[in-house]
Biopython code that builds the backbone (N, CA, C, O; Angstrom):
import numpy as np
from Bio.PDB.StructureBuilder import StructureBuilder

atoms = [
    (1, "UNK", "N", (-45.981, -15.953, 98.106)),
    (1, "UNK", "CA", (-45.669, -17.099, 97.279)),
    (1, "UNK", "C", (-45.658, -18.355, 98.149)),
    (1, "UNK", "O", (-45.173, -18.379, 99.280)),
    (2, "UNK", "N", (-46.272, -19.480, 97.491)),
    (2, "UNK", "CA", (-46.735, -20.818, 98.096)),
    (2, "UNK", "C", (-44.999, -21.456, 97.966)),
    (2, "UNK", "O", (-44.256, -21.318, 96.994)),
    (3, "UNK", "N", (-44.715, -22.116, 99.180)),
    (3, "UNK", "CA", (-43.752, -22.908, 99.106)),
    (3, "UNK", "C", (-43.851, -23.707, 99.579)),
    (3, "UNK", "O", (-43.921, -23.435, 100.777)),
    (4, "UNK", "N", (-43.946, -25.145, 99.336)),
    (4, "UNK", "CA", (-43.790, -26.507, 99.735)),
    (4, "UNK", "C", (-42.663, -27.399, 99.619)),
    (4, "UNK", "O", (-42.303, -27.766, 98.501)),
    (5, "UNK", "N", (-41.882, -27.907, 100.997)),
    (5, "UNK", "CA", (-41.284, -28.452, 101.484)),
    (5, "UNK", "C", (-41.092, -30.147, 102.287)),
    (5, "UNK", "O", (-41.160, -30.468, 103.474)),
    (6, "UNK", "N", (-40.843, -30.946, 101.072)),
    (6, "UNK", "CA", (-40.830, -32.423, 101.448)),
    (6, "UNK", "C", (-39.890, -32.921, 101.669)),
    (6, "UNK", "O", (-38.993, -32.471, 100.956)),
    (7, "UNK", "N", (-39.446, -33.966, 102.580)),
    (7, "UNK", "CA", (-39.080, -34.578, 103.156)),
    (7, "UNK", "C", (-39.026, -35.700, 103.937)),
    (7, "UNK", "O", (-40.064, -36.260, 104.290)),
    (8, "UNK", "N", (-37.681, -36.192, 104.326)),
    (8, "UNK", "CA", (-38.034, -37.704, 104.589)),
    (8, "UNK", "C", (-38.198, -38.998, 103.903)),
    (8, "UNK", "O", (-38.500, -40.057, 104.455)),
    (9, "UNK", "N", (-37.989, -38.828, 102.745)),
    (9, "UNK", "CA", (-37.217, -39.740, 101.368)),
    (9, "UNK", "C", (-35.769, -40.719, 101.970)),
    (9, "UNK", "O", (-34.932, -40.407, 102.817)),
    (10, "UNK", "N", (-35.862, -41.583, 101.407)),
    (10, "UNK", "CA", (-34.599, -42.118, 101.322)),
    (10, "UNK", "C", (-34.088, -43.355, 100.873)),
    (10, "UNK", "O", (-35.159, -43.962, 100.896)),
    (11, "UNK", "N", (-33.457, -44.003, 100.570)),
    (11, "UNK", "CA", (-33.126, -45.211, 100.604)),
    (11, "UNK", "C", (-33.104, -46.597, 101.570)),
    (11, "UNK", "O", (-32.278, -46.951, 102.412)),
    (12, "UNK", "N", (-34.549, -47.338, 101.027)),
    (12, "UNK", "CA", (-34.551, -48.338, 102.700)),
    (12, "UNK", "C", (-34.819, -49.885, 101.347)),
    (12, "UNK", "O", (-34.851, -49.736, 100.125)),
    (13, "UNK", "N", (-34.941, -50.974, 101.966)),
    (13, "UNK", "CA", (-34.956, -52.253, 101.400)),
    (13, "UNK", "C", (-36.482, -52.929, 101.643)),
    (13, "UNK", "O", (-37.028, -52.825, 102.741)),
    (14, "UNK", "N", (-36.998, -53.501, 100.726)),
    (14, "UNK", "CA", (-38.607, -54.116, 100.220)),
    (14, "UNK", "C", (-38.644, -54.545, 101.801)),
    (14, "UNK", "O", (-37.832, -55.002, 102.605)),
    (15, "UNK", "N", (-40.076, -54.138, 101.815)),
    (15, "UNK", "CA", (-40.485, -54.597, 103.222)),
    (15, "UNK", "C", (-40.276, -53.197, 104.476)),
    (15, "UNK", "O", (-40.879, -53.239, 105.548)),
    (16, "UNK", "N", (-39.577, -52.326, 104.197)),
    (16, "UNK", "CA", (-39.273, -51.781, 105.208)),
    (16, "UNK", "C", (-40.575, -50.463, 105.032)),
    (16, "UNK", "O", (-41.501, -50.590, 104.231)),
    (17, "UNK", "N", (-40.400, -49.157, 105.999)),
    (17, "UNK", "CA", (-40.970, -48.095, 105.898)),
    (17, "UNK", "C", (-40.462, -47.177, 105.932)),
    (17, "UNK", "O", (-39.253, -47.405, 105.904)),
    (18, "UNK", "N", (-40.763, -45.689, 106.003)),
    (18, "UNK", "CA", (-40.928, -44.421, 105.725)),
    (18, "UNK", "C", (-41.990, -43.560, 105.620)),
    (18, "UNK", "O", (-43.053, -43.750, 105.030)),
    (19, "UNK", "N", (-41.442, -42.127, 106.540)),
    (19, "UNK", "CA", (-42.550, -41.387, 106.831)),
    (19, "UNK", "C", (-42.003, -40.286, 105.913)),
    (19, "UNK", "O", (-40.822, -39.998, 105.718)),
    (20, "UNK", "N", (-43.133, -39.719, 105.377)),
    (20, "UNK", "CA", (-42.736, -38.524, 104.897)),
    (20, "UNK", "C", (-43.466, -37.158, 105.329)),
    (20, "UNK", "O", (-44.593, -37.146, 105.823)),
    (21, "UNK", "N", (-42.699, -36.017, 105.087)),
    (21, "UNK", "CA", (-43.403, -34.524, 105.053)),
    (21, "UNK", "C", (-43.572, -33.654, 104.450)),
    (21, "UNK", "O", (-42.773, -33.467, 103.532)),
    (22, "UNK", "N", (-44.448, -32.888, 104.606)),
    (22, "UNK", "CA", (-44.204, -31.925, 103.833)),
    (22, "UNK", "C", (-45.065, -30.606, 104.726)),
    (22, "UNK", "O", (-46.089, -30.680, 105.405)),
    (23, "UNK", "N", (-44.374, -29.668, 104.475)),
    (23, "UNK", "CA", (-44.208, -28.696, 105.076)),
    (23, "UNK", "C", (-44.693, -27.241, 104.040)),
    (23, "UNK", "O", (-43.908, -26.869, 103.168)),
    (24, "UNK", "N", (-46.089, -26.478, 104.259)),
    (24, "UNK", "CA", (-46.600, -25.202, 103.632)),
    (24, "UNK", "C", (-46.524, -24.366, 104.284)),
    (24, "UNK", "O", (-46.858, -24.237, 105.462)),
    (25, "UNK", "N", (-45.847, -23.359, 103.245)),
    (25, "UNK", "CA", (-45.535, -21.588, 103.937)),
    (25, "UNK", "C", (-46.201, -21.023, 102.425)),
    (25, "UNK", "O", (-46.260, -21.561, 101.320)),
    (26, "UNK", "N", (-46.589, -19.908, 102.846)),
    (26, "UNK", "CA", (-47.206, -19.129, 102.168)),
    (26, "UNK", "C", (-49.045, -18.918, 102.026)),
    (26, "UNK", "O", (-49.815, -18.068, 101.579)),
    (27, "UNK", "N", (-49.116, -19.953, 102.553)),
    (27, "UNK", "CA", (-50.928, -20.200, 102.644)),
    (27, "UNK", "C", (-51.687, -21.463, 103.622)),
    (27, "UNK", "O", (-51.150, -22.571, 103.638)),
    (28, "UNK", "N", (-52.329, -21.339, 104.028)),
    (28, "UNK", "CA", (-53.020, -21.803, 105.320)),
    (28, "UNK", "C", (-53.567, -22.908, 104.083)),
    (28, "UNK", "O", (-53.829, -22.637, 102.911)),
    (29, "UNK", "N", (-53.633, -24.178, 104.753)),
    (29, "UNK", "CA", (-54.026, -25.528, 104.192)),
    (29, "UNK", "C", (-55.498, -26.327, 104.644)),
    (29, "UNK", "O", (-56.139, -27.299, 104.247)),
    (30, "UNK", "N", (-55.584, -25.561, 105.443)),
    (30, "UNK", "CA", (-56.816, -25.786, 106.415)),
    (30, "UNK", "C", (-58.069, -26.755, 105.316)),
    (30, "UNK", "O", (-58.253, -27.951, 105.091)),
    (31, "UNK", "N", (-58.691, -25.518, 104.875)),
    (31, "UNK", "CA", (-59.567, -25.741, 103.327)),
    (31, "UNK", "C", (-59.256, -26.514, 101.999)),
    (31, "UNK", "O", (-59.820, -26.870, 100.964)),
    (32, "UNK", "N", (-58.221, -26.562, 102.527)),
    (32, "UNK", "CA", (-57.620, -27.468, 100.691)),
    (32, "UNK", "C", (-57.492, -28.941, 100.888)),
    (32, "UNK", "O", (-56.821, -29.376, 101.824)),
    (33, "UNK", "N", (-58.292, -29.972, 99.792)),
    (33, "UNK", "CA", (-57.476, -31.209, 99.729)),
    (33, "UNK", "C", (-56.161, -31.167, 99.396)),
    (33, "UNK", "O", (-55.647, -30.447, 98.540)),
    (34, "UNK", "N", (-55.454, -32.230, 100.340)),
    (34, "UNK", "CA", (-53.974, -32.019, 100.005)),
    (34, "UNK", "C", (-53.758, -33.236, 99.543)),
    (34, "UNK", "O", (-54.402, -34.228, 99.886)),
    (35, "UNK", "N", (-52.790, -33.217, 98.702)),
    (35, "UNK", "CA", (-52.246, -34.708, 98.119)),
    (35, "UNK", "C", (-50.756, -35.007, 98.174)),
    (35, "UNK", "O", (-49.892, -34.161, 98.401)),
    (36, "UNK", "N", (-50.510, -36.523, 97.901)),
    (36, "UNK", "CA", (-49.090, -36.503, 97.454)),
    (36, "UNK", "C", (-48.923, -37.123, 96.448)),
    (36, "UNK", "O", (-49.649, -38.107, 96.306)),
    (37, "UNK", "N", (-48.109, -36.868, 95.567)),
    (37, "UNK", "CA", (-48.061, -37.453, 94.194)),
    (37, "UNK", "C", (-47.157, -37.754, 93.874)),
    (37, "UNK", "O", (-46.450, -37.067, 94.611)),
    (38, "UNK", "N", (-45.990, -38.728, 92.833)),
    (38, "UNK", "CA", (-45.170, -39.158, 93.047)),
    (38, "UNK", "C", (-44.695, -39.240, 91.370)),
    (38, "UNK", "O", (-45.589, -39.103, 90.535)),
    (39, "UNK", "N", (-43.436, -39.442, 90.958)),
    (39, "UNK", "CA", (-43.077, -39.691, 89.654)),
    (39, "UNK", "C", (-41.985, -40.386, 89.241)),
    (39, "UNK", "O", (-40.965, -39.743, 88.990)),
    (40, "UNK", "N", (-41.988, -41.821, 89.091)),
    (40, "UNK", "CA", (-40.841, -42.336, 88.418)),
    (40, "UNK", "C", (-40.104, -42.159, 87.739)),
    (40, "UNK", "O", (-40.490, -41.420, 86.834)),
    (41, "UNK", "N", (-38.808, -42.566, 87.636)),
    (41, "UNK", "CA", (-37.735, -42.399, 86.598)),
    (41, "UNK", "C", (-38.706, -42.886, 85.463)),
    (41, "UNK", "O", (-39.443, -43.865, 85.581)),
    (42, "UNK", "N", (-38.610, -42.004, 84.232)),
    (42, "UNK", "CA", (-39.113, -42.233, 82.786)),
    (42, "UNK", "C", (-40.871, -42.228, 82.985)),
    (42, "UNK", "O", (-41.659, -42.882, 82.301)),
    (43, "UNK", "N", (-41.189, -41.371, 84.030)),
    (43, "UNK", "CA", (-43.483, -41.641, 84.100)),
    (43, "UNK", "C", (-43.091, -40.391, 84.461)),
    (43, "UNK", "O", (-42.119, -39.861, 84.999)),
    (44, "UNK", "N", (-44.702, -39.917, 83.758)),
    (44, "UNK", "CA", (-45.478, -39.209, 84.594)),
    (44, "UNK", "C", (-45.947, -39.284, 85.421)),
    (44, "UNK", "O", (-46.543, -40.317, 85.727)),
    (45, "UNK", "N", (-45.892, -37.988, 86.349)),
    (45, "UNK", "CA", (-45.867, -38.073, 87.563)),
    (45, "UNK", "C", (-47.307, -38.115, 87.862)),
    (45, "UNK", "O", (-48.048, -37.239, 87.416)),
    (46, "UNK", "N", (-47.889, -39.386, 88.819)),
    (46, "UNK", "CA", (-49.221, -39.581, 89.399)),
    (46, "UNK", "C", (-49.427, -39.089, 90.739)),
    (46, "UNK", "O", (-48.597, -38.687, 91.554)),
    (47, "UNK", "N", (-51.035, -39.220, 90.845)),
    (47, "UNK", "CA", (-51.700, -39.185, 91.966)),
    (47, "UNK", "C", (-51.622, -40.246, 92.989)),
    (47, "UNK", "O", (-51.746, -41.431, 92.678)),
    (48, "UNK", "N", (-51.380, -39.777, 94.442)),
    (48, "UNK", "CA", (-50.735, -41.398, 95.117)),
    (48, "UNK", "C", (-52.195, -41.090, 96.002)),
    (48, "UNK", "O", (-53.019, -42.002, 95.938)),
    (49, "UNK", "N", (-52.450, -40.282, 96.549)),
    (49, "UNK", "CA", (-53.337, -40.193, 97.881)),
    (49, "UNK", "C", (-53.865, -38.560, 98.067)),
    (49, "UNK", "O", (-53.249, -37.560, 97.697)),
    (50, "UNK", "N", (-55.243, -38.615, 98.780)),
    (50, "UNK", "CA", (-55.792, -37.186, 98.988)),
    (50, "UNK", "C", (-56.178, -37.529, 100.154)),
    (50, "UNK", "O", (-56.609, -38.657, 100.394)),
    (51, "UNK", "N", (-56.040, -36.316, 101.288)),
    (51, "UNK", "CA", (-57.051, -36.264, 102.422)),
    (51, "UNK", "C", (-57.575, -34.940, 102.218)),
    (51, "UNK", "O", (-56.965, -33.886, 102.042)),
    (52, "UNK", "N", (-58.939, -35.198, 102.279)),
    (52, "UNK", "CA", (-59.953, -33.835, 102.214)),
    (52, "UNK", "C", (-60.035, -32.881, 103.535)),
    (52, "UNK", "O", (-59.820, -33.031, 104.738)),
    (53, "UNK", "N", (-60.357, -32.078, 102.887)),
    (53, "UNK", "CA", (-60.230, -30.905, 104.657)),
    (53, "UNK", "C", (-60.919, -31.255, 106.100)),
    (53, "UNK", "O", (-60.670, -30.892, 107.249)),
    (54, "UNK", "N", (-61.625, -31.882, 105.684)),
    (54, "UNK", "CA", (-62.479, -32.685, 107.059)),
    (54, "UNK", "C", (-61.919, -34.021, 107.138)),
    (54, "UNK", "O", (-62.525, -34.753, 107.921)),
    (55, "UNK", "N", (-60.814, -34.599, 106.471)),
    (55, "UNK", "CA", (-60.302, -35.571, 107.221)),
    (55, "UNK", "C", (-60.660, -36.999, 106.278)),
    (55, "UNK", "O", (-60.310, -37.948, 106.980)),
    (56, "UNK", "N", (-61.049, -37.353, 105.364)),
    (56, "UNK", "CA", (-61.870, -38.105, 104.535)),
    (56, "UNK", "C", (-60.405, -38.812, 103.042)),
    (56, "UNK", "O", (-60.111, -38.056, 102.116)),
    (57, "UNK", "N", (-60.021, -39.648, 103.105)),
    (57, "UNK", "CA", (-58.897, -39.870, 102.010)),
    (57, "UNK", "C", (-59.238, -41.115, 101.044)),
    (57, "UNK", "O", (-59.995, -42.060, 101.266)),
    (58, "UNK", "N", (-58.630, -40.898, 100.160)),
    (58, "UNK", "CA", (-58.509, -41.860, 99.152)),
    (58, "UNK", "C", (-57.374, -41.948, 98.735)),
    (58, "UNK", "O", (-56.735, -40.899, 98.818)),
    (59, "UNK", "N", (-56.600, -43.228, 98.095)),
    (59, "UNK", "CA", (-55.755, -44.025, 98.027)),
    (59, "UNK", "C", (-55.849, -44.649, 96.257)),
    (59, "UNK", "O", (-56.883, -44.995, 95.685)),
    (60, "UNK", "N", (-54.679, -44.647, 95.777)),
    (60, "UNK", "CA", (-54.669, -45.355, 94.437)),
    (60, "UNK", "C", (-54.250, -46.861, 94.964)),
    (60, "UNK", "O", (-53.542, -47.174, 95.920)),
    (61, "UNK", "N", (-55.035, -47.795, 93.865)),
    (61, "UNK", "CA", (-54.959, -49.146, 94.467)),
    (61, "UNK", "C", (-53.616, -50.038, 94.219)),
    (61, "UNK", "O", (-53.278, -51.219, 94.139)),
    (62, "UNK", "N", (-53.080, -48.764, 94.150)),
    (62, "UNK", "CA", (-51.051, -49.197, 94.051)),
    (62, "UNK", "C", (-50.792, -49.269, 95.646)),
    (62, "UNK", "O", (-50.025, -50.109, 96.117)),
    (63, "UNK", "N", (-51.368, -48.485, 96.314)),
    (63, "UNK", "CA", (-50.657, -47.867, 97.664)),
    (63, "UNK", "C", (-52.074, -48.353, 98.593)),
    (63, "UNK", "O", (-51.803, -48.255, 99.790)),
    (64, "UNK", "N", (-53.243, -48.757, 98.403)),
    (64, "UNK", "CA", (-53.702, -48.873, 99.498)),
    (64, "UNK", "C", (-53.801, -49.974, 100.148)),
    (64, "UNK", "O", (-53.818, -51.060, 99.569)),
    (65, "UNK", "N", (-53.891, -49.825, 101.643)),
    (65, "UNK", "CA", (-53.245, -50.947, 102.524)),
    (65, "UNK", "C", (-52.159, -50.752, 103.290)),
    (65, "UNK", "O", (-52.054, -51.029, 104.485)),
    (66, "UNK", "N", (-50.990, -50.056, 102.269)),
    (66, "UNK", "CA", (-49.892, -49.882, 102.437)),
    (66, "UNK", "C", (-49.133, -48.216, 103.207)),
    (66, "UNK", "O", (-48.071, -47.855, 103.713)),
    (67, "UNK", "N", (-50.399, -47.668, 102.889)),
    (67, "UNK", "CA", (-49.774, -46.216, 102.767)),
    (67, "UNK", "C", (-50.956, -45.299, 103.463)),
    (67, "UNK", "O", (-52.111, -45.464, 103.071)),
    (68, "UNK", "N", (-50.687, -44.393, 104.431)),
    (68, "UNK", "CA", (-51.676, -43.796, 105.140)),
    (68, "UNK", "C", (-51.337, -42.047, 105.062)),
    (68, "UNK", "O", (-50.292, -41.566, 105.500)),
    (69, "UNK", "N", (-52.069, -41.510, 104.636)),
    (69, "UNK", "CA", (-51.941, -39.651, 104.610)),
    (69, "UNK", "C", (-52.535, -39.274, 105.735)),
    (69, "UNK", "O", (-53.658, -39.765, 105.853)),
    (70, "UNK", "N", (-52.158, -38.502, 106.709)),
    (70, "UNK", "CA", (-52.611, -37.194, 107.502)),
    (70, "UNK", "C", (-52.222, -36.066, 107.463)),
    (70, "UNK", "O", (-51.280, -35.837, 106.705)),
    (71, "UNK", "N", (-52.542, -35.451, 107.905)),
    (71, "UNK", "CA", (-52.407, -33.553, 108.142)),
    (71, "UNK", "C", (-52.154, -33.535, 109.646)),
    (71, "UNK", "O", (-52.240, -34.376, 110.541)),
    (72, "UNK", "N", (-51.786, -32.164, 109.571)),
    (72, "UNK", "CA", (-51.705, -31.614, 110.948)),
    (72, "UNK", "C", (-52.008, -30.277, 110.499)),
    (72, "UNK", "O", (-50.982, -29.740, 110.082)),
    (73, "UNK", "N", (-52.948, -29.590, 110.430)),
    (73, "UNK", "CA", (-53.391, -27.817, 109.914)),
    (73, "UNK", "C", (-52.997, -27.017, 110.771)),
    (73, "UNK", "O", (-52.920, -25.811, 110.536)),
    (74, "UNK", "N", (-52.572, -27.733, 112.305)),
    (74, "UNK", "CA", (-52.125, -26.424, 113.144)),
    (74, "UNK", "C", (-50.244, -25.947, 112.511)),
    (74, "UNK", "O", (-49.609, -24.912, 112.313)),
    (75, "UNK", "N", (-50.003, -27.501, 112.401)),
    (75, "UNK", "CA", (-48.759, -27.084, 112.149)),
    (75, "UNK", "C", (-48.408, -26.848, 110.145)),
    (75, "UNK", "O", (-47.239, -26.925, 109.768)),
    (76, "UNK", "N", (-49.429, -26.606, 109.209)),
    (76, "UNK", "CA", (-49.946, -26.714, 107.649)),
    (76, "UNK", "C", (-48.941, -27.549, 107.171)),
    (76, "UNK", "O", (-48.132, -27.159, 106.329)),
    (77, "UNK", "N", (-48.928, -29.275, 107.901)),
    (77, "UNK", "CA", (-48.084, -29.915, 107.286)),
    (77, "UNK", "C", (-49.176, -31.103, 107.022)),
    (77, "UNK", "O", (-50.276, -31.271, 107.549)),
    (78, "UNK", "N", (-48.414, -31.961, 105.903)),
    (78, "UNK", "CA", (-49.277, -32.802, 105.632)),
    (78, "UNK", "C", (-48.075, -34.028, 105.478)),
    (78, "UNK", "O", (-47.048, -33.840, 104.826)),
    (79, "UNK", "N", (-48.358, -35.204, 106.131)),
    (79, "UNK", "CA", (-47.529, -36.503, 105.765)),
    (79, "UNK", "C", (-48.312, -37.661, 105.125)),
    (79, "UNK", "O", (-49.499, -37.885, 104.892)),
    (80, "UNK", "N", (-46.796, -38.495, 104.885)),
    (80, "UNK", "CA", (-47.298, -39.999, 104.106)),
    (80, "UNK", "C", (-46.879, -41.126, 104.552)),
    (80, "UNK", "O", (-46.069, -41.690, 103.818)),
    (81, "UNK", "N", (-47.284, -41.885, 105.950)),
    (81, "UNK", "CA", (-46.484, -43.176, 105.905)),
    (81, "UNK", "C", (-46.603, -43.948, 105.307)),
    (81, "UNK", "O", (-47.742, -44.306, 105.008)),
    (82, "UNK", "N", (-45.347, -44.685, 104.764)),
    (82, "UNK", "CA", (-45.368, -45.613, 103.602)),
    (82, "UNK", "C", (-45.183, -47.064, 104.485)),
    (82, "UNK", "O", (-44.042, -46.985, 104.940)),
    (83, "UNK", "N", (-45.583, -47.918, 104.782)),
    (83, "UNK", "CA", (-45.149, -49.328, 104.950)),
    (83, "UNK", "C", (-45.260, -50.278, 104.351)),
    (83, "UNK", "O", (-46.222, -50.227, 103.584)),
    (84, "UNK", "N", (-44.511, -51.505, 104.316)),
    (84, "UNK", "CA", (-44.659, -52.739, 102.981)),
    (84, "UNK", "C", (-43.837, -52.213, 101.814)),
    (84, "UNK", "O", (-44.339, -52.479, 100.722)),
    (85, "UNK", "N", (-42.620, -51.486, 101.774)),
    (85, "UNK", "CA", (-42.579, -50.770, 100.818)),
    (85, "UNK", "C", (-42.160, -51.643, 99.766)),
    (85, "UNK", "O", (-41.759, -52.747, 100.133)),
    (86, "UNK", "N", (-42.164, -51.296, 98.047)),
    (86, "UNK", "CA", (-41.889, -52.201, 97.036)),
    (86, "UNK", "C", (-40.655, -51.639, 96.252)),
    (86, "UNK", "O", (-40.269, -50.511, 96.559)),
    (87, "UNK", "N", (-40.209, -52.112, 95.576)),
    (87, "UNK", "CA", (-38.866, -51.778, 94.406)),
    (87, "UNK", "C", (-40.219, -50.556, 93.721)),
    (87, "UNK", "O", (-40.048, -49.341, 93.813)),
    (88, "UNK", "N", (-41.228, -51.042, 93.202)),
    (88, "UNK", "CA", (-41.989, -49.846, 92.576)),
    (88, "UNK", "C", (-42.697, -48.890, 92.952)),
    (88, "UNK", "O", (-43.594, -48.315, 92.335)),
    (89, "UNK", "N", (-42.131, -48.631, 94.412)),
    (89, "UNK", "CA", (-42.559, -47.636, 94.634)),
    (89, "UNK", "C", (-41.768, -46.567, 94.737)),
    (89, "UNK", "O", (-42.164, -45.545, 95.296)),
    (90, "UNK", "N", (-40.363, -46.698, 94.123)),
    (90, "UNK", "CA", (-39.547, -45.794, 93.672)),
    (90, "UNK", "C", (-39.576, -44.935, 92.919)),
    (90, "UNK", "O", (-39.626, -44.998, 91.691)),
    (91, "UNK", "N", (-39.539, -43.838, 93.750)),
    (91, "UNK", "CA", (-39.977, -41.908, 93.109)),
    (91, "UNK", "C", (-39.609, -41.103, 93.784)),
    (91, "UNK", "O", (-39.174, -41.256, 94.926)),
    (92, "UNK", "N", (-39.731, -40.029, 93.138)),
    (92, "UNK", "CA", (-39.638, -38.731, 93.898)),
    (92, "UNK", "C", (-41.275, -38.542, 94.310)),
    (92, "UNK", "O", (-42.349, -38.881, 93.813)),
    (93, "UNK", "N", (-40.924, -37.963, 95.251)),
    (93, "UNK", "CA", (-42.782, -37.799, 95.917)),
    (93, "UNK", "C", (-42.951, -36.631, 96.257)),
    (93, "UNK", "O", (-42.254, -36.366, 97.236)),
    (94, "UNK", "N", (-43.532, -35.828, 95.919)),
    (94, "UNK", "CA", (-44.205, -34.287, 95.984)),
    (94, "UNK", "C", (-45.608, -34.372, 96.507)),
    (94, "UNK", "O", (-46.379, -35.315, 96.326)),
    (95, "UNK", "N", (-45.869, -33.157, 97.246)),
    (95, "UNK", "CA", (-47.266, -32.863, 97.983)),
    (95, "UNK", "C", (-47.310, -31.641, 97.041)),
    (95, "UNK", "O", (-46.406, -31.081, 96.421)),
    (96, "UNK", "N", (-49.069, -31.316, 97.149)),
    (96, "UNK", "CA", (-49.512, -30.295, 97.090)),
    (96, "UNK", "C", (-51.041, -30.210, 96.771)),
    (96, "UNK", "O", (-51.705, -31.173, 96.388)),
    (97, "UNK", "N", (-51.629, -28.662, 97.018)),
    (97, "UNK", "CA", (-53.285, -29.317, 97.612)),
    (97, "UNK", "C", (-53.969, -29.126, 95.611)),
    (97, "UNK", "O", (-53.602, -28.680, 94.524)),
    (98, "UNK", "N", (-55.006, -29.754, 96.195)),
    (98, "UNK", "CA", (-55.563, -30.155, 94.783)),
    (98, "UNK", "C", (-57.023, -29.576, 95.077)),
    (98, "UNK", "O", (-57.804, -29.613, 96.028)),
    (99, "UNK", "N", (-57.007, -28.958, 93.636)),
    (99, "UNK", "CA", (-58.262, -28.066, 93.240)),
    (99, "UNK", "C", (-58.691, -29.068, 91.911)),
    (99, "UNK", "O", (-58.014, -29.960, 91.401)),
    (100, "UNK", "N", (-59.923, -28.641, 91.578)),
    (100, "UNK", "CA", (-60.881, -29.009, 90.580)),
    (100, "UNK", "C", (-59.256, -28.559, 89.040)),
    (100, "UNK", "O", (-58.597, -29.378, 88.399)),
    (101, "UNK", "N", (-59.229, -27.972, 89.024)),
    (101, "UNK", "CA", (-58.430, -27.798, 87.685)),
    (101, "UNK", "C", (-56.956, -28.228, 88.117)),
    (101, "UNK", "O", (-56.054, -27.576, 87.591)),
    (102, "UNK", "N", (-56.600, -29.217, 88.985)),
    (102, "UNK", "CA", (-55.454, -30.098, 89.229)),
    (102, "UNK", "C", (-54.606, -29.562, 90.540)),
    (102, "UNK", "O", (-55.204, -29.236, 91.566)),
    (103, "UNK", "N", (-53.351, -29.502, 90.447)),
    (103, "UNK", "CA", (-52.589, -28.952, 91.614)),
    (103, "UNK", "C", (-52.228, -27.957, 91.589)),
    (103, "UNK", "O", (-51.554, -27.396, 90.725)),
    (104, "UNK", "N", (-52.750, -27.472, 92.839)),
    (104, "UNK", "CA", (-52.800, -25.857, 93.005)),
    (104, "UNK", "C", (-51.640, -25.039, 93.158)),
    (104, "UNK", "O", (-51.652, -23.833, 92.912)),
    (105, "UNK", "N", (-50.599, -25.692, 93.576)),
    (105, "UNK", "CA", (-49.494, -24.593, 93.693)),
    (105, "UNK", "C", (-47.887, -24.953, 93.007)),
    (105, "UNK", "O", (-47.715, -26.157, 92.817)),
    (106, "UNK", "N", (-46.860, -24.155, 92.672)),
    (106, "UNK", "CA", (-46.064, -24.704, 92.345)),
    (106, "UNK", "C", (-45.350, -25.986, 92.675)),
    (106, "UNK", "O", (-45.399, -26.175, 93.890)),
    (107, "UNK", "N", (-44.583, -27.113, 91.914)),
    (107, "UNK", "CA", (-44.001, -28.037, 92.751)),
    (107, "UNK", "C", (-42.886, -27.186, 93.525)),
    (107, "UNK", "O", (-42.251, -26.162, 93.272)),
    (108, "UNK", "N", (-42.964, -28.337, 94.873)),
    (108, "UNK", "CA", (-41.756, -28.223, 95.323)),
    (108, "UNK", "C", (-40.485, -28.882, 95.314)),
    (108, "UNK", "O", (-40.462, -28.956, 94.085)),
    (109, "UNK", "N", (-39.677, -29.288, 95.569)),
    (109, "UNK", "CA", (-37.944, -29.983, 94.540)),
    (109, "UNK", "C", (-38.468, -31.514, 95.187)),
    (109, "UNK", "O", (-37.707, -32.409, 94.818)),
    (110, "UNK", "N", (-39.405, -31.920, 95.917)),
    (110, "UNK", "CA", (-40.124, -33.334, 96.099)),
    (110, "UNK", "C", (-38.805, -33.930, 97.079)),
    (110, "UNK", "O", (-37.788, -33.265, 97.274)),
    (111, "UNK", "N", (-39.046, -35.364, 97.669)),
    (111, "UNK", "CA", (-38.127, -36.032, 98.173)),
    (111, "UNK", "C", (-38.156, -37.625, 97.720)),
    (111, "UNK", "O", (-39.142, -38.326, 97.491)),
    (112, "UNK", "N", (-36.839, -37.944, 97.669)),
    (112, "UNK", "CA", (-36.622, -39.152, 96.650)),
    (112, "UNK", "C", (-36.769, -40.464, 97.531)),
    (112, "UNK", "O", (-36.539, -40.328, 98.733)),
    (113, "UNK", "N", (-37.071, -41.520, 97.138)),
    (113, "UNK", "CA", (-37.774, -42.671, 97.823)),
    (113, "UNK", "C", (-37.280, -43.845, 96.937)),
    (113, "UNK", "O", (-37.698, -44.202, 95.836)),
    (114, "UNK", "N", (-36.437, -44.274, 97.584)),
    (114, "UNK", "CA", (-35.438, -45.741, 96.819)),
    (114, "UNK", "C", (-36.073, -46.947, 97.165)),
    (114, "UNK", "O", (-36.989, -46.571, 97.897)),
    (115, "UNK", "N", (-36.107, -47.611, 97.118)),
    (115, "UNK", "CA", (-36.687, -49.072, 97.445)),
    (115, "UNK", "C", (-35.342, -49.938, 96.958)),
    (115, "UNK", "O", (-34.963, -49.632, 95.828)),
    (116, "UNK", "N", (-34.695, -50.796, 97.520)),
    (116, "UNK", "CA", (-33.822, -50.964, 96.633)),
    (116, "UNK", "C", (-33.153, -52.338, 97.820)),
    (116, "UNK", "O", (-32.728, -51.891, 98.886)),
    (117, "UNK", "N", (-33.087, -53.592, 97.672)),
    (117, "UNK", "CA", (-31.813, -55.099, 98.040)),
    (117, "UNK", "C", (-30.537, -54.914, 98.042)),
    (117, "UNK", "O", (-29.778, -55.856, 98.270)),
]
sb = StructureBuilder()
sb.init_structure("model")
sb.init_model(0)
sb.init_chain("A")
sb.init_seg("    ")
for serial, (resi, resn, name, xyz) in enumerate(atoms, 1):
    if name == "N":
        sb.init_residue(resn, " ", resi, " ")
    sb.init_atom(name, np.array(xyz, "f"), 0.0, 1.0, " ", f" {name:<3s}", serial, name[0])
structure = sb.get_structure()
């Protein structure tokens, strides 16, 4: 069983940053686009960013500029630094790798991301 583990959420003020993680047990990440996706109080939860298995990403034009995804496959973790951060970019933020018929594995309990004066 796939378990994914995020972290590194928290409460910081407009302008500041945050790194996040996330951490896969149960299956090697190597091959998979991985993403992180995020969901506001009262939204559905969106697509924030993908890096493809060879290293290749895209960005929603909420976050780009602002926000950079890498991997590390030796260690099957995948992060998100956030900088510039906004009041709207307040969510819980979940990873997980993405297949043609959406996200591939269960969520994991995500980590929460305040923006907040």
């Amino acid at each position: 069983q796939v378990r994914l583990v995020e972290s590194g959420g928290g409460l910081v003020q407009p302008g500041q940053s945050l790194r996040l993680s996330c951490a896969v047990s149960g299956s090697i990440i190597i091959n998979y686009t991985m993403a992180w996706y995020r969901q506001a109080p009262g939204k559905e939860r969106e697509l924030v960013t993908t890096i493809l298995s060879h290293g290749s990403t895209n960005y929603a034009d909420s976050v780009k500029g602002r926000f950079t995804i890498s991997r590390d496959n030796a260690k099957n973790s995948v992060y998100l630094q956030m900088n510039s951060l906004k009041p709207e970019d307040t969510a819980v933020y979940y990873c997980n790798a993405l297949i043609a018929a959406g996200p591939r594995w269960s969520w994991g309990q995500g980590t929460q991301v305040t923006i907040s004066s």
